[in-house]
C-alpha positions as CSV (number, residue, x, y, z in Angstrom):
1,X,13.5,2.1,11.1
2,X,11.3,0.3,13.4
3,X,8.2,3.2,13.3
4,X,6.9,5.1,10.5
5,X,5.4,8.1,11.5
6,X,1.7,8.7,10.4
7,X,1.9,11.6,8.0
8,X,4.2,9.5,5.9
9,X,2.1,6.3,5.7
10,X,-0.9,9.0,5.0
11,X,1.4,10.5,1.9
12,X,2.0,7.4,0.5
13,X,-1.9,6.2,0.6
14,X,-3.1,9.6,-1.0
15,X,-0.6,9.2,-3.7
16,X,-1.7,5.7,-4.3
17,X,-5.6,6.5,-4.5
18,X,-5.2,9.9,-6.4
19,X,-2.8,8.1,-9.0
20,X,-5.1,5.0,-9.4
21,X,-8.3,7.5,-9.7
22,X,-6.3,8.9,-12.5
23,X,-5.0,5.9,-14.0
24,X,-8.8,3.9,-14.2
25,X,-10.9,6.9,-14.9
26,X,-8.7,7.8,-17.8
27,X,-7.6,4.0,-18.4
28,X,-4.3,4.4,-18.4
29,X,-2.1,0.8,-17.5
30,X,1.2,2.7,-17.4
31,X,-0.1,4.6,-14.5
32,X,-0.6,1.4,-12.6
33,X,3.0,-0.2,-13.6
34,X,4.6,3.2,-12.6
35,X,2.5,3.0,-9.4
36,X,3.4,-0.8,-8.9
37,X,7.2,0.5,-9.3
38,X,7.2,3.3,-6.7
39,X,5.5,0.7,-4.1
40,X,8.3,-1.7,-5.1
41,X,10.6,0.7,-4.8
42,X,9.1,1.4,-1.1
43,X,9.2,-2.4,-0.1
44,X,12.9,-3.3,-1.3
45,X,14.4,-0.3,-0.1
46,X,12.2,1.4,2.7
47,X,9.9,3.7,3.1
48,X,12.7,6.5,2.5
49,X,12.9,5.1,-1.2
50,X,9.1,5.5,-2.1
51,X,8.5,8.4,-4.3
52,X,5.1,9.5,-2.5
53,X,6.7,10.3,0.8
54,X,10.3,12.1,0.0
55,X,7.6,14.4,-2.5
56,X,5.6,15.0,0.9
57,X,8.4,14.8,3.5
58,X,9.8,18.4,3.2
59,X,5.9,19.8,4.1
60,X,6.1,17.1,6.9
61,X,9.1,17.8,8.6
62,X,7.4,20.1,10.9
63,X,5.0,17.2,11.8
64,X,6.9,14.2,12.6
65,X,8.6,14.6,15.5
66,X,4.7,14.8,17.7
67,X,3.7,12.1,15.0
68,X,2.3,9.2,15.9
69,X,3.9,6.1,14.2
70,X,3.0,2.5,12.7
71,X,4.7,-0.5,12.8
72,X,7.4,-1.1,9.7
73,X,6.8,-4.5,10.0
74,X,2.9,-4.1,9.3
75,X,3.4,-1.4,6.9
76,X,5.4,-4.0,5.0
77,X,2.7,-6.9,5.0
78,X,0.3,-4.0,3.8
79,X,2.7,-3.0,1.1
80,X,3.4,-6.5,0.1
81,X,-0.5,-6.8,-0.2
82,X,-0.7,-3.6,-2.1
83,X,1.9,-5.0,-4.5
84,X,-0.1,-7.8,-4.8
85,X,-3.1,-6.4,-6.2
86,X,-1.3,-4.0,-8.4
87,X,0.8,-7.2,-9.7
88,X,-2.5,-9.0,-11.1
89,X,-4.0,-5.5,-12.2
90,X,-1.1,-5.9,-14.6
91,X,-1.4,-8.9,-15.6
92,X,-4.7,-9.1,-16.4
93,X,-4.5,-6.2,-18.4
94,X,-1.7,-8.0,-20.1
95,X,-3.5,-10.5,-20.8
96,X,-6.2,-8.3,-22.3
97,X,-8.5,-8.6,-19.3
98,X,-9.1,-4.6,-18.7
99,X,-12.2,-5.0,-16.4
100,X,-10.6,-7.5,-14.3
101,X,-7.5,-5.4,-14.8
102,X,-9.2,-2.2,-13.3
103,X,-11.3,-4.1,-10.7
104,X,-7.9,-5.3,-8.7
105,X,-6.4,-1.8,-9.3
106,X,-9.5,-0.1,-8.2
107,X,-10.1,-2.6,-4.9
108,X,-6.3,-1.4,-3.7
109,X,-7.4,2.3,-4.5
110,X,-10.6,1.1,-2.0
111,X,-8.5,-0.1,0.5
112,X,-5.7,2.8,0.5
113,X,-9.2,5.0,0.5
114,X,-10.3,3.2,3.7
115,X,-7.1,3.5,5.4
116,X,-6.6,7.1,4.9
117,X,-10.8,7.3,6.0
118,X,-9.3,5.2,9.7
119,X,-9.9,1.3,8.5
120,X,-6.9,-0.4,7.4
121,X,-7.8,-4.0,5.9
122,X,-4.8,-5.0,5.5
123,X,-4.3,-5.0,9.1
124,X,-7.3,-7.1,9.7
125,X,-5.6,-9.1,7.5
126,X,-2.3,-9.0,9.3
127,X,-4.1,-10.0,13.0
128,X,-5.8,-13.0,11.4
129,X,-2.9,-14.1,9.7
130,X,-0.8,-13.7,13.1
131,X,-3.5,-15.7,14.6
132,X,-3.4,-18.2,12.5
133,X,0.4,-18.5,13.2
134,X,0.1,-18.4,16.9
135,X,-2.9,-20.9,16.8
136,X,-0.8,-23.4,14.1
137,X,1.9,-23.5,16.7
138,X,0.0,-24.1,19.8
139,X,-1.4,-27.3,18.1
140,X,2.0,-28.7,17.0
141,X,3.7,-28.0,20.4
């Protein structure tokens, strides 16, 4: 799938910020592994895979066909991103660091949170990083 319509990228983000709200208010790591899991999950096998969207996708159906749609390719980078911050989340609480633990789960809940509210960072992320490409090649051709 090339496009992932709206509604489903929308699932997924409310079911990361509403399980990370959970999982730091009531400090609970296992909620951030599971959460890590699902988004794996998502990455390796598509969005069809990730647990947040086939829960939502019977009370979209009705939606998606006038849905507007994103990129896979970005939603992928995002993902990757997301993965990212969950990955040293747990790890530092591993390694018995729960503030620093909390602080990367809670700055992916922020940015799921400011995608949902219209900013996506990790697409400002994605366009820099493309334009660093683009720019990198220019000067070695």
């Amino acid at each position: 799938m090339k496009e992932i319509p709206i509604p489903y990228v929308r699932s997924n983000q409310a079911g990361i910020v509403i399980v990370l709200i959970v999982a730091i208010s009531l400090q609970l790591p296992w909620l951030i592994a599971a959460l890590w899991a699902i988004q794996l999950a998502g990455l390796l096998f598509g969005p069809k895979a990730n647990l947040f969207i086939r829960i939502a996708q019977p009370f979209l159906q009705r939606f998606i066909a006038s849905a507007h749609t994103e990129a896979a390719e970005l939603l992928r980078f995002n993902n990757g991103l997301g993965i990212g911050f969950l990955t040293f989340s747990l790890l530092s609480l591993s390694l018995g660091w729960t503030v620093a633990g909390y602080i990367f789960a809670g700055m992916m809940g922020c940015a799921a949170l400011a995608a949902i509210l219209g900013y996506c960072i990790g697409c400002t992320i994605y366009f820099q990083f493309k334009q660093f490409r683009a720019r990198k090649r220019i000067r070695q051709s």
